[in-house]
TIRO-2110 file (N, C-alpha, C; in Angstrom, 1 decimal):
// TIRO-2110
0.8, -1.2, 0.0, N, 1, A
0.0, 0.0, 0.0, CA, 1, A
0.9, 1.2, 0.0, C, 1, A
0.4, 2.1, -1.0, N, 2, A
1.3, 3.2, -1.0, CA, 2, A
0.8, 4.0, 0.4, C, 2, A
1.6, 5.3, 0.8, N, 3, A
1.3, 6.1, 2.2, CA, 3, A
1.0, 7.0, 0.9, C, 3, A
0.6, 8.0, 2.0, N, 4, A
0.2, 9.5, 1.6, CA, 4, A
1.2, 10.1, 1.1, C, 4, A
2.2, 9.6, 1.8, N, 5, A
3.5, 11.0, 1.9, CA, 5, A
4.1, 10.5, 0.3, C, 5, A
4.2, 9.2, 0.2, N, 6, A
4.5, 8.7, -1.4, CA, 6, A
4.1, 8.8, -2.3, C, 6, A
2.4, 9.3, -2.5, N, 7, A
1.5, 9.6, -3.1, CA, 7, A
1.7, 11.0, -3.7, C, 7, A
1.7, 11.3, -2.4, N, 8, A
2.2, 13.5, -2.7, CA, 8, A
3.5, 13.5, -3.6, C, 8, A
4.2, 12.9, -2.9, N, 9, A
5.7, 13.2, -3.3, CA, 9, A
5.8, 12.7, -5.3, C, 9, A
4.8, 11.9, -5.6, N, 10, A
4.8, 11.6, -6.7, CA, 10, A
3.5, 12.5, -7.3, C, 10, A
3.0, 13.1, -6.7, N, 11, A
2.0, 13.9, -7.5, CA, 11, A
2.4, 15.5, -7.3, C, 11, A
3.6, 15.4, -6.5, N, 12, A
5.0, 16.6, -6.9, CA, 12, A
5.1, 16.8, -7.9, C, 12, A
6.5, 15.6, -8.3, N, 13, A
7.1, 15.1, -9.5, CA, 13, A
6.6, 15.3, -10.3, C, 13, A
4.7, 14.8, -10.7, N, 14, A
4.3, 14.8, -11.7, CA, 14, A
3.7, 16.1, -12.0, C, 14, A
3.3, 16.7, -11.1, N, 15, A
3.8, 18.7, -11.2, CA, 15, A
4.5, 19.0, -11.9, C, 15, A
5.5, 18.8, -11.1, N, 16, A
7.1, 19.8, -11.6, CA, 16, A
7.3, 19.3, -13.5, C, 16, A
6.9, 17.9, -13.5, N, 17, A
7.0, 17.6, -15.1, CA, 17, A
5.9, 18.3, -15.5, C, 17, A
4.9, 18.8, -15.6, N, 18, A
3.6, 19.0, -16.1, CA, 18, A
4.0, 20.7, -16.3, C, 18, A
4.9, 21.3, -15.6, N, 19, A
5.1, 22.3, -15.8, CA, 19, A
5.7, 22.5, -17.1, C, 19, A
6.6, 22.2, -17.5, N, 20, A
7.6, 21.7, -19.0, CA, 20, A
6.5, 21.4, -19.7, C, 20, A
5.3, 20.7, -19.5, N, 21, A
4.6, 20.0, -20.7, CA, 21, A
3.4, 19.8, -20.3, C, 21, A
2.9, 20.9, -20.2, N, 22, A
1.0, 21.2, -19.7, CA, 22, A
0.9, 19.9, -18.6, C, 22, A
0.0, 20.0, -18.3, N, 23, A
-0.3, 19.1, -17.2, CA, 23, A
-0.9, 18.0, -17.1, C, 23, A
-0.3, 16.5, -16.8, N, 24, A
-0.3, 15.3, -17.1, CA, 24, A
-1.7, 14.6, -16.6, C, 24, A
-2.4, 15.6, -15.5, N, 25, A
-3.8, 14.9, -14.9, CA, 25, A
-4.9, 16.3, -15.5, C, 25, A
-4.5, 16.9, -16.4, N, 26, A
-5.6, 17.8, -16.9, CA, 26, A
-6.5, 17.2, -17.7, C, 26, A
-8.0, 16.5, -17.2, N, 27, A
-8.7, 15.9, -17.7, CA, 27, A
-9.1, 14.5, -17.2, C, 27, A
-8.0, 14.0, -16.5, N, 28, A
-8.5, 12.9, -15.7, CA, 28, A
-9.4, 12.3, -15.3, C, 28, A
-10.1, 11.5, -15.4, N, 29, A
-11.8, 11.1, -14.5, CA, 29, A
-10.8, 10.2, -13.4, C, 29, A
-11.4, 11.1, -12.4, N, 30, A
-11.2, 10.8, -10.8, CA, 30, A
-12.3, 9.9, -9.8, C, 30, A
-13.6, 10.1, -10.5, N, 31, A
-14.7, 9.4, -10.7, CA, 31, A
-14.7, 8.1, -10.4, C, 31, A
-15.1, 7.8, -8.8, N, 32, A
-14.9, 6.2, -8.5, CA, 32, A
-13.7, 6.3, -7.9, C, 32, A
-12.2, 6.7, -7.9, N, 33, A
-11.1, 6.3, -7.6, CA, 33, A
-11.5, 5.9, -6.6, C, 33, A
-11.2, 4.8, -5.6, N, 34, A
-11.0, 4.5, -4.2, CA, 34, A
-10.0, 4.6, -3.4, C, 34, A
-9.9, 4.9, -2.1, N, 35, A
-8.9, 4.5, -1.5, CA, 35, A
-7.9, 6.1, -1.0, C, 35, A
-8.7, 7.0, -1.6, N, 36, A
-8.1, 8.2, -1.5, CA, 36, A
-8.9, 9.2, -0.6, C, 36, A
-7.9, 9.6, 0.3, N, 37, A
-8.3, 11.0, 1.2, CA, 37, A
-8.9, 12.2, 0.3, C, 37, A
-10.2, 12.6, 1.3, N, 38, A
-10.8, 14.3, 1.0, CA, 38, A
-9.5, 15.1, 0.2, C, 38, A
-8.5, 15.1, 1.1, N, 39, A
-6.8, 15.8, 0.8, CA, 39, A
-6.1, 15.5, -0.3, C, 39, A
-6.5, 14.2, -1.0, N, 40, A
-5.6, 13.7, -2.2, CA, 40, A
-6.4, 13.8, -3.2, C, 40, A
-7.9, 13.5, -2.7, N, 41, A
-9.0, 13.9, -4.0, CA, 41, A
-9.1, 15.1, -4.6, C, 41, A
-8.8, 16.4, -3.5, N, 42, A
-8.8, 17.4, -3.9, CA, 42, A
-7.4, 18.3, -4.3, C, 42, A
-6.2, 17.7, -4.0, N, 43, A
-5.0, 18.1, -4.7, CA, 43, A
-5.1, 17.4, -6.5, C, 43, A
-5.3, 15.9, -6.2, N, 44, A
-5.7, 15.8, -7.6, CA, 44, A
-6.2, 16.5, -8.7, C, 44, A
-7.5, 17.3, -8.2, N, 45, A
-8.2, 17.9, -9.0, CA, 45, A
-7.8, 19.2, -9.3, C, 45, A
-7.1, 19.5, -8.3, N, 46, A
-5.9, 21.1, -8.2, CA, 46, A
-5.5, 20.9, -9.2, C, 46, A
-4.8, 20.0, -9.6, N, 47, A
-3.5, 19.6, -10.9, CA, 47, A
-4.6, 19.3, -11.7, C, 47, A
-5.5, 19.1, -12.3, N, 48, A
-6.3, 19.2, -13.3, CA, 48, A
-7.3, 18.2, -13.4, C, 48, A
-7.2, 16.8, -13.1, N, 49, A
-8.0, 16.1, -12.5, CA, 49, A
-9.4, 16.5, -12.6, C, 49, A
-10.3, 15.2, -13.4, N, 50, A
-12.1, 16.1, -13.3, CA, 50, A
-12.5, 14.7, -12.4, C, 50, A
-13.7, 14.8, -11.8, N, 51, A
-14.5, 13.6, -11.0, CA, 51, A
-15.9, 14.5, -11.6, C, 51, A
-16.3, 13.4, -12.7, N, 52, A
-17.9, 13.6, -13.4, CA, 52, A
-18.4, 12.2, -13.5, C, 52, A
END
């Protein structure tokens, strides 16, 4: 099981790349994901991430 802190630290990374090359969860269906904190569902969606 991944932790939180491994989660973030990889949805950093995939920031800091998204910056160079628009952003890699712009558009995402987040819709259903399980397993994820109020905190991680809604950083997701920060970085572009949709739940429809």
């Amino acid at each position: 099981m991944i932790s939180y802190i491994e989660s973030m630290q990889t949805v950093m990374q995939m920031d800091r790349a998204s910056k160079l090359h628009g952003s890699m969860l712009e558009g995402m269906n987040v819709q259903g994901a399980t397993g994820l904190t109020h905190a991680q569902a809604a950083t997701l969606k920060a970085l572009g991430a949709i739940a429809q």
